[in-house]
FIMARGU-92205 format. One record per residue (C-alpha): residue number from 1; residue in three letters; chain; y, z, x. Coordinates in steps of 0.2 Angstrom, whole numbers. Layout:
<atoms>
- NUM|ALA|A|Y|Z|X $
...
</atoms>
This chain:
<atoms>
- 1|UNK|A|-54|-45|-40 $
- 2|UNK|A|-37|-39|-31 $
- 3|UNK|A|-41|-26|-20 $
- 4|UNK|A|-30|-14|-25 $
- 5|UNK|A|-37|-10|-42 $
- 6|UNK|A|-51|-3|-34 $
- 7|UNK|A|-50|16|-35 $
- 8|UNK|A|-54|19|-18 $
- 9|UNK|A|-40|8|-12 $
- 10|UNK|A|-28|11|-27 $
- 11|UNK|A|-23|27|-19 $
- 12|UNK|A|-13|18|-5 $
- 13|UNK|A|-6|5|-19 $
- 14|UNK|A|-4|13|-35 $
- 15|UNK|A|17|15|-34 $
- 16|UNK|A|17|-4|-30 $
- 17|UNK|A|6|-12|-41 $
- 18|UNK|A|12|-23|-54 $
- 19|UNK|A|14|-19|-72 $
- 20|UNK|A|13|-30|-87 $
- 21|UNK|A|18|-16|-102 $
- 22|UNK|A|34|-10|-109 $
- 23|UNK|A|39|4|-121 $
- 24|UNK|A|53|10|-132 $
- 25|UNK|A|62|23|-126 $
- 26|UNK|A|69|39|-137 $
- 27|UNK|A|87|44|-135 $
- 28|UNK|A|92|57|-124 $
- 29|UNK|A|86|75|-134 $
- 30|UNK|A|70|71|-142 $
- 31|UNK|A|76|62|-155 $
- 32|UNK|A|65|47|-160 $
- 33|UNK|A|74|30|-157 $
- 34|UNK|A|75|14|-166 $
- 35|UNK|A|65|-1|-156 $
- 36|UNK|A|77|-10|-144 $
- 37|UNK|A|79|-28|-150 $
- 38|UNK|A|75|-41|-134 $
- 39|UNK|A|78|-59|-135 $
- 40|UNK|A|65|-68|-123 $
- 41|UNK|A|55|-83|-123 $
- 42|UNK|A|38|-81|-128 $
- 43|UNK|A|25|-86|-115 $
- 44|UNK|A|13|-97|-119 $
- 45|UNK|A|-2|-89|-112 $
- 46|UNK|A|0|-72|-117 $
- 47|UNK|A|-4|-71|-136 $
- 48|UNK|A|9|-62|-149 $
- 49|UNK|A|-5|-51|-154 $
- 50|UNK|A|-18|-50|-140 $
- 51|UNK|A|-26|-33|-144 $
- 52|UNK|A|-42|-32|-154 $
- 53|UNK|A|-40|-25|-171 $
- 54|UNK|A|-43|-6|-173 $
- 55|UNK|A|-62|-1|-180 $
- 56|UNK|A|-55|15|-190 $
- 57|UNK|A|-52|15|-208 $
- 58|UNK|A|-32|24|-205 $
- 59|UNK|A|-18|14|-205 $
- 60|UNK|A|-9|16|-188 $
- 61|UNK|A|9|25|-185 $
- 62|UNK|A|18|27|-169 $
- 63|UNK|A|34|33|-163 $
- 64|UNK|A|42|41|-147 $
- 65|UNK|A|51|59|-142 $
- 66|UNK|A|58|61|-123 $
- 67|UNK|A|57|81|-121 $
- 68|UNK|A|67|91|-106 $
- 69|UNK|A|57|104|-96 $
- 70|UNK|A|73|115|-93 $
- 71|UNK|A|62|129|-80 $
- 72|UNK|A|57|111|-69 $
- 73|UNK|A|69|104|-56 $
- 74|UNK|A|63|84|-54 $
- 75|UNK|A|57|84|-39 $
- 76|UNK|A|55|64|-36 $
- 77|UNK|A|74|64|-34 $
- 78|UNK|A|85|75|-23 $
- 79|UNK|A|101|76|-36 $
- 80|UNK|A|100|94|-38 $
- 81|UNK|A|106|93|-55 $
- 82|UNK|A|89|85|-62 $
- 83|UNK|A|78|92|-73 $
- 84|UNK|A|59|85|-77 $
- 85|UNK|A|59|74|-91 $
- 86|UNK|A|45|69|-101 $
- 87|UNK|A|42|55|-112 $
- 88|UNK|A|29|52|-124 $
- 89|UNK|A|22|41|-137 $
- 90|UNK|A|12|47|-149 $
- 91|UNK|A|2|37|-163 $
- 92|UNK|A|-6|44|-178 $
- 93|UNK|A|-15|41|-195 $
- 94|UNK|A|-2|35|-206 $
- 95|UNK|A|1|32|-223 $
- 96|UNK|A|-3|14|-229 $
- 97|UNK|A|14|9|-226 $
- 98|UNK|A|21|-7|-217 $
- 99|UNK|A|9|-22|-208 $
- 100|UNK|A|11|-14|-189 $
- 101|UNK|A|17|-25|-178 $
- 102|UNK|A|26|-11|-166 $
- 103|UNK|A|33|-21|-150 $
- 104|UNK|A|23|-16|-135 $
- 105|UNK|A|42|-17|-126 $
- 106|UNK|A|57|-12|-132 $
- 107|UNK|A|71|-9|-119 $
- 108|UNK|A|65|-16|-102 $
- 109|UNK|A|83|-9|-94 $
- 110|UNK|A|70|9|-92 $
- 111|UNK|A|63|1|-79 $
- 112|UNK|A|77|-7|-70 $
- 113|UNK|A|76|-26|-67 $
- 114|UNK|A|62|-25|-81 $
- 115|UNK|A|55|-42|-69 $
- 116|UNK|A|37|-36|-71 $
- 117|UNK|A|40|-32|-91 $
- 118|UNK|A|47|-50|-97 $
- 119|UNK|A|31|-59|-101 $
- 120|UNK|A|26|-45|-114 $
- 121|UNK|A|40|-42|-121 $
- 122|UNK|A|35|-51|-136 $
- 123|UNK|A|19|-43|-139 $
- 124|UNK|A|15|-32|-153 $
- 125|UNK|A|3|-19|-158 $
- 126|UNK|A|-4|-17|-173 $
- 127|UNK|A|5|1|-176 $
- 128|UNK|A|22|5|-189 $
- 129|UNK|A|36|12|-181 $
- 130|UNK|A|39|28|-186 $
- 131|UNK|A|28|27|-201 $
- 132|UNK|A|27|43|-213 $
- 133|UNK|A|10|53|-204 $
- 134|UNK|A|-5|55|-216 $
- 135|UNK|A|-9|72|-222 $
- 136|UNK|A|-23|80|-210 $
- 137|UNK|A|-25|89|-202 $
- 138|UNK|A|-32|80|-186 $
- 139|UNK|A|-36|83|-169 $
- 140|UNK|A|-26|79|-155 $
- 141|UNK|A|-31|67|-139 $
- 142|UNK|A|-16|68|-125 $
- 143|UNK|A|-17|54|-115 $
- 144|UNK|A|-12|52|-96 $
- 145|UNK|A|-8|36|-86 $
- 146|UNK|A|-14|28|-70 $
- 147|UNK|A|-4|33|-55 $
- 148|UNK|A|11|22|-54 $
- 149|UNK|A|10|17|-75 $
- 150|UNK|A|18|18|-90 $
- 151|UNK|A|13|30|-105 $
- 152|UNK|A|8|16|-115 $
- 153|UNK|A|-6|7|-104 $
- 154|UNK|A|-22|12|-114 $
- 155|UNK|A|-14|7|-131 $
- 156|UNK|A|-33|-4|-133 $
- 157|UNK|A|-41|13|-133 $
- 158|UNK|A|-23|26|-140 $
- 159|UNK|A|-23|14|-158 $
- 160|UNK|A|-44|14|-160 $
- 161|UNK|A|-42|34|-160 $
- 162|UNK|A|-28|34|-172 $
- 163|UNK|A|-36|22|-184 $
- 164|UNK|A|-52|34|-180 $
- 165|UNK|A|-43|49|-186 $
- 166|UNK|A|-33|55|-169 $
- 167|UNK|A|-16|61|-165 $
- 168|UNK|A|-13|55|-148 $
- 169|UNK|A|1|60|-137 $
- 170|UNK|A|4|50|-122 $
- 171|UNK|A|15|56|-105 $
- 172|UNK|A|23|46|-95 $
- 173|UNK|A|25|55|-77 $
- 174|UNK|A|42|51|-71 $
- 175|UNK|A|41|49|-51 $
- 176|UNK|A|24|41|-51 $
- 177|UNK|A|27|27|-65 $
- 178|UNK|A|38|13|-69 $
- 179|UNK|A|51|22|-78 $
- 180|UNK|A|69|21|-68 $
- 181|UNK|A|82|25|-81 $
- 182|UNK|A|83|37|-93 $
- 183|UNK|A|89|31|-110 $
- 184|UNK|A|108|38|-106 $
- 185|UNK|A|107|29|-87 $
- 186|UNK|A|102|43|-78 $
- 187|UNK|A|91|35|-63 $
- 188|UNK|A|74|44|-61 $
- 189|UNK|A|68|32|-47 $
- 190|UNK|A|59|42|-36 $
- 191|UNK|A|71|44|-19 $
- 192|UNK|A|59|60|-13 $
- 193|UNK|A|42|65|-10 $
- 194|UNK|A|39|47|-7 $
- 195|UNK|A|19|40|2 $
- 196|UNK|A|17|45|20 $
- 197|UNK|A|21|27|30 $
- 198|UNK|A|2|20|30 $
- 199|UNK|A|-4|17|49 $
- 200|UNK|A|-14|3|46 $
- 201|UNK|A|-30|11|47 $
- 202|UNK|A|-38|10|29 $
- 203|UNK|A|-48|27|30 $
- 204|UNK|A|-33|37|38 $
- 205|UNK|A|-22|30|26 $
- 206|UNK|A|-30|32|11 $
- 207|UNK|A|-35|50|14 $
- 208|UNK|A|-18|55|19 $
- 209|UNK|A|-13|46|3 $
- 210|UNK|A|-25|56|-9 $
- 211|UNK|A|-18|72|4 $
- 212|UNK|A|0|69|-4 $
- 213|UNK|A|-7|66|-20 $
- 214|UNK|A|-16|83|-20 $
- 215|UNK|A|-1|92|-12 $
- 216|UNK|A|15|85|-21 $
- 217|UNK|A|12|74|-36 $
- 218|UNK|A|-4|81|-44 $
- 219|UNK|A|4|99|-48 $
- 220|UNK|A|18|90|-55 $
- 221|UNK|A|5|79|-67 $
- 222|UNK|A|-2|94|-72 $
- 223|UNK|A|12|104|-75 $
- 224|UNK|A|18|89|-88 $
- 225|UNK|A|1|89|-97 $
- 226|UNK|A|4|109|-99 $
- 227|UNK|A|21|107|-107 $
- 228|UNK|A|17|93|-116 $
- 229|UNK|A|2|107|-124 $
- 230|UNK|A|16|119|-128 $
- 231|UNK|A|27|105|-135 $
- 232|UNK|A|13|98|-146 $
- 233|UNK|A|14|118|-154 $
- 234|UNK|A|33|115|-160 $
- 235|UNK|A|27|97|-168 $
- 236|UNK|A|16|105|-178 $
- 237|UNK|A|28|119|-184 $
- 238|UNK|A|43|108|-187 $
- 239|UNK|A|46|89|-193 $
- 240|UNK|A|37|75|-200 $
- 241|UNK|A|20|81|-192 $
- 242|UNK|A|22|100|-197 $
- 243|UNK|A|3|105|-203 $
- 244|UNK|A|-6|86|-200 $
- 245|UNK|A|-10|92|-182 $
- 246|UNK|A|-26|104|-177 $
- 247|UNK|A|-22|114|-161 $
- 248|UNK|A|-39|121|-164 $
- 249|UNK|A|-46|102|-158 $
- 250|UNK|A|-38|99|-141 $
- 251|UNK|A|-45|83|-132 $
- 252|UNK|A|-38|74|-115 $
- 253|UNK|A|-42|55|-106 $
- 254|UNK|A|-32|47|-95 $
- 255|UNK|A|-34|31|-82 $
- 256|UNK|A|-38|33|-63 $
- 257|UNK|A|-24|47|-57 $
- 258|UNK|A|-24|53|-76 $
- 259|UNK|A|-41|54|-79 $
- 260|UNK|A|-41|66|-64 $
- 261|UNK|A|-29|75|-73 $
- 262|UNK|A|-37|77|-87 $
- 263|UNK|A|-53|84|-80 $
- 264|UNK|A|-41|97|-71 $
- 265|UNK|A|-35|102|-86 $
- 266|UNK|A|-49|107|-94 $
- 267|UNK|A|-51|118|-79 $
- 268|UNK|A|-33|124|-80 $
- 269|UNK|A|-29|126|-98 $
- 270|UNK|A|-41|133|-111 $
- 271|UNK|A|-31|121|-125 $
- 272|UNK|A|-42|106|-119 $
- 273|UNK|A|-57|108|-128 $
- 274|UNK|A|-66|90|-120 $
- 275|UNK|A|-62|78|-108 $
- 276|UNK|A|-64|59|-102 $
- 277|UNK|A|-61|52|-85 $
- 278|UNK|A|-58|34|-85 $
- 279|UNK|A|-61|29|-70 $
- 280|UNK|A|-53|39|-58 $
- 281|UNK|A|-54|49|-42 $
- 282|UNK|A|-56|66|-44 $
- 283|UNK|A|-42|81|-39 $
- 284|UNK|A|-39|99|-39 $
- 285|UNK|A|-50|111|-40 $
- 286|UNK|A|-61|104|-52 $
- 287|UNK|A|-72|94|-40 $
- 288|UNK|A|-78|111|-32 $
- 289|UNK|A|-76|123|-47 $
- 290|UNK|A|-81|115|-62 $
- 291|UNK|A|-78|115|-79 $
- 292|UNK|A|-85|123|-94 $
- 293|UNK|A|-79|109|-106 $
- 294|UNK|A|-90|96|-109 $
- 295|UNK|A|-83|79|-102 $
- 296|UNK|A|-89|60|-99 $
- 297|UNK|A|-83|52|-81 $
- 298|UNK|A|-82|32|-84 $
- 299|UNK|A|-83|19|-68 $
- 300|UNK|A|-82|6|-66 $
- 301|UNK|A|-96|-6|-55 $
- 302|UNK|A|-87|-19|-45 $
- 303|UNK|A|-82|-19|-28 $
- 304|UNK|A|-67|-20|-21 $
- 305|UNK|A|-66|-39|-12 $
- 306|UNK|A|-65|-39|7 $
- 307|UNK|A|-47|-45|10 $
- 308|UNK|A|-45|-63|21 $
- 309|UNK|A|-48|-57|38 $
- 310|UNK|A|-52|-68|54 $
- 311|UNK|A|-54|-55|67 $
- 312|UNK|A|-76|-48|62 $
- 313|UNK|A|-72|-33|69 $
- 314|UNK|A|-59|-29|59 $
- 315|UNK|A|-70|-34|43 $
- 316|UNK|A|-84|-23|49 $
- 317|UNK|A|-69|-9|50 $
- 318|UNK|A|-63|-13|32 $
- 319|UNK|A|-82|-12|27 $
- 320|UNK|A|-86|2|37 $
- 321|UNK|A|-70|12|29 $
- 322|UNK|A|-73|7|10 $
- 323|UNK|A|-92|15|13 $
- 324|UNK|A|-84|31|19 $
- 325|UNK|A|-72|32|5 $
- 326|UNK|A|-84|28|-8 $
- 327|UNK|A|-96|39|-2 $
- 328|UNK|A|-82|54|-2 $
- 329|UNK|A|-78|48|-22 $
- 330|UNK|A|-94|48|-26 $
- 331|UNK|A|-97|65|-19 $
- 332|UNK|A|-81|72|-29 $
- 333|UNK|A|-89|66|-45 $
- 334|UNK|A|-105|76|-40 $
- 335|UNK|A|-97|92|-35 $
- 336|UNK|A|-89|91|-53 $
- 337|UNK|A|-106|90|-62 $
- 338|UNK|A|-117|101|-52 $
- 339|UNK|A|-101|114|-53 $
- 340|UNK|A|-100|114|-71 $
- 341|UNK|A|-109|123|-87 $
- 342|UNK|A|-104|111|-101 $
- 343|UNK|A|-113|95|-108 $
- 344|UNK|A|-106|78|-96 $
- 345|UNK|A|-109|62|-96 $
- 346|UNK|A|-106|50|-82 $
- 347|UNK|A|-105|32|-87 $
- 348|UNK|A|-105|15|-78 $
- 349|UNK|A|-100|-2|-87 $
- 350|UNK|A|-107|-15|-78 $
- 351|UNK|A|-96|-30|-73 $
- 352|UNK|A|-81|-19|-73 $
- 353|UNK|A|-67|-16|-62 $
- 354|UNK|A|-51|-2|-60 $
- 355|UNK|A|-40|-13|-73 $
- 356|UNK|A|-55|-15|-86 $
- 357|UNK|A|-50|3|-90 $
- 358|UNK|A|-31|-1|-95 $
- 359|UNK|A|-22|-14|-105 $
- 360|UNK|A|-20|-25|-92 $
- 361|UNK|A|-35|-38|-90 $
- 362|UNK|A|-24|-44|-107 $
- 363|UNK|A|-8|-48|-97 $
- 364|UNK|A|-8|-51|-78 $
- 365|UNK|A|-16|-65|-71 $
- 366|UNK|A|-30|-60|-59 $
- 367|UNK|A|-31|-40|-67 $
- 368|UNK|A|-47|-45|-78 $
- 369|UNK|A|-65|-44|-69 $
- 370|UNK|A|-74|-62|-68 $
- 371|UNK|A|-90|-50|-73 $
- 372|UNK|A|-85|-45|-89 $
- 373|UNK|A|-71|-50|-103 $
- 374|UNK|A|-60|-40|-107 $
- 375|UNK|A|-63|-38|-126 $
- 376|UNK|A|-79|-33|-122 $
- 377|UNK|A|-75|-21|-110 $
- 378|UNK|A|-62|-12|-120 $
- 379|UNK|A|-75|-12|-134 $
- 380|UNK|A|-87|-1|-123 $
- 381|UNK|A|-76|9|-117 $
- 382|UNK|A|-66|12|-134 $
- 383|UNK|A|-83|16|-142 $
- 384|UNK|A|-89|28|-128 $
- 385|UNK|A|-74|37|-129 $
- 386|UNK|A|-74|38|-151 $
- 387|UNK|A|-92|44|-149 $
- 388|UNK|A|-86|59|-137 $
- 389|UNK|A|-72|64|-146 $
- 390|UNK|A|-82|62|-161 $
- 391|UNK|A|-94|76|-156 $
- 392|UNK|A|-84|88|-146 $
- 393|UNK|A|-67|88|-155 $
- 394|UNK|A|-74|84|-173 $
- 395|UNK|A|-92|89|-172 $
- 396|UNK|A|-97|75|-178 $
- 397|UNK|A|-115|66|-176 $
- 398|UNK|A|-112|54|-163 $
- 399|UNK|A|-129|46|-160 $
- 400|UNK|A|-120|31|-148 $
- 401|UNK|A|-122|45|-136 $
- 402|UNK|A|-139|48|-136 $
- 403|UNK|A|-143|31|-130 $
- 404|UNK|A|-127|18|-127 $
- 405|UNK|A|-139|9|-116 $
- 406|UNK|A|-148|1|-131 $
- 407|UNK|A|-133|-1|-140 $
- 408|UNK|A|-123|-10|-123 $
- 409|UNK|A|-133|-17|-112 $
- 410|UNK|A|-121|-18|-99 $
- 411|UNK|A|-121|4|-98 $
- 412|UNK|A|-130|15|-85 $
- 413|UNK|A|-127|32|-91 $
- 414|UNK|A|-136|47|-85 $
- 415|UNK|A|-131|64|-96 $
- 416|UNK|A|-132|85|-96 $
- 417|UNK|A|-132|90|-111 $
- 418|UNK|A|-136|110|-120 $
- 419|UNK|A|-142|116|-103 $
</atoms>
């Protein structure tokens, strides 16, 4: 397993890990785009169609808005002209229209030399662009990305929702993702609030890392999820989606950084109705505060892998670090339950790592855990997260959460619920 898709270690990393997933970027003022064309060679080991096939009885949609939070400066970039922008991608229930095949990756240009993009950019999903929405009303899921992603990493678990009767509305978090350009050029790589310099010392450098984190980009993430809320209002009151979304059903998930910042959420902003944590560190107050919503934390099992060093002392250092930050993970994820008045779930997925939890076991050599295959892991997880929506945004029986542990054998859950 690499190292860095630990989420202990992924703090240090997460702005220089590389990224196998693309996206088709709307035009400058919200409007939605066509799909870029891009000529590539297709690789031979990555397949055309490599995600599984949604479980959901609803055809699939999905298109794209880039909206402009005019009351934010950008802070990632020092041009004092700059203003936050948000992109999203959102997929839905559609009308029985078209065969999918949506390209994972449009225009690579958004993300400058696009290196890390080329070897997907033949993939496609098995949503239609901008197919017509179907009538609803359905609940909403907004999804956040991993620190240092793209809006579009969880597409294995976004497309099960839609099929499963979900609108989901993904961000992407410009200054903590992969996006450089926006569609009319402008550069949004992140020239301020960068890492501190790490030191070399694992422990010192990680919690000075989750410090920044915290400080600088965390109020910014959650800031985004807000705006994208108030923005979700005007889709329903305008446009092709006017009346098919309930506001009254309000869920979140997001990978690693955005996991933690949709727990905070449910803290901050009493639109959330329920939220999932995939396997990430917690932030913000909600470690210590709590939660009334009910939410489900996923983790993964595996441990990170002791990096190739000769010296012993310096492995018992790494060793003796990686218990420390564990421990202090682990003790964030039980401040957040014993603080909290809601029903939660904490979930663990044997033979898992960080990158089980995203698309990216699929694409990048090495990503995937030797423990578990992907397919199957993105099964559990996709399931876990229907079940939980199912019940807390639908109010739906959801029995899988009773017991996933006789249904996946590969599950250690342990549960609150009606206290």
């Amino acid at each position: 397993m690499n190292k860095w898709l630990h989420p202990v270690t992924l703090a240090i990393a997460c702005a220089s890990l590389a990224a196998a997933s693309g996206l088709d970027p709307a035009p400058p003022g919200g409007e939605r785009g066509a799909p870029a064309q891009v000529e590539t060679e297709v690789p031979p080991d990555i397949p055309e169609r490599p995600f599984a096939v949604p479980t959901g009885l609803h055809a699939i949609g999905m298109t794209e808005y880039r909206w402009t939070d005019e009351s934010r400066p950008e802070r990632f970039t020092r041009d004092p002209r700059d203003v936050r922008s948000v992109a999203v991608r959102v997929w839905y229930p559609a009308r029985d229209e078209g065969e999918g095949g949506a390209l994972y990756v449009g225009d690579i240009a958004e993300f400058g030399e696009g290196e890390d993009f080329v070897s997907v950019t033949h993939v496609r999903t098995h949503a239609t662009r901008d197919a017509t929405p179907a009538p609803g009303p359905f609940p909403v899921v907004v999804y956040s990305h991993g620190g240092g992603w793209t809006r579009f990493t969880s597409t294995f678990t976004t497309e099960e929702l839609a099929s499963h009767g979900y609108v989901v509305v993904s961000i992407d978090h410009n200054g903590f993702n992969k996006t450089q350009f926006l569609p009319d050029g402008s550069s949004v790589a992140p020239d301020a609030l960068t890492f501190p310099e790490p030191t070399g010392d694992l422990y010192s450098d990680a919690v000075a890392s989750w410090g920044f984190l915290d400080e600088h980009v965390f109020p910014e993430w959650n800031a985004d999820a807000a705006f994208v809320l108030d923005r979700i209002e005007t889709l329903n009151a305008y446009g092709p989606f006017a009346g098919r979304l309930d506001l009254d059903r309000v869920g979140m998930y997001g990978w690693s950084f955005g996991g933690a910042n949709s727990i905070e959420m449910s803290v901050a902003d009493e639109r959330v109705k329920a939220a999932i944590d995939h396997d990430g560190l917690l932030f913000g107050v909600a470690p210590t505060q709590g939660t009334t919503r009910p939410f489900m934390l996923m983790h993964s099992a595996a441990a990170a892998e002791t990096p190739p060093l000769e010296n012993p002392d310096s492995i018992v250092a790494f060793n003796e670090s990686m218990e420390r930050l564990t421990a202090a993970v682990r003790e964030r994820a039980a401040g957040l339950r014993a603080a909290s008045t809601g029903d939660w779930y904490d979930v663990t997925i044997a033979g898992t790592n960080h990158a089980s939890f995203s698309d990216l076991p699929l694409f990048i050599p090495g990503a995937a855990s030797p423990g578990i295959e992907p397919a199957r892991g993105h099964e559990i997880i996709n399931a876990l997260t229907v079940a939980f929506f199912d019940r807390y945004l639908k109010g739906a029986d959801a029995p899988l959460l009773e017991d996933p542990v006789s249904v996946f054998e590969e599950v250690e859950a342990e549960r609150r619920v009606g206290s």
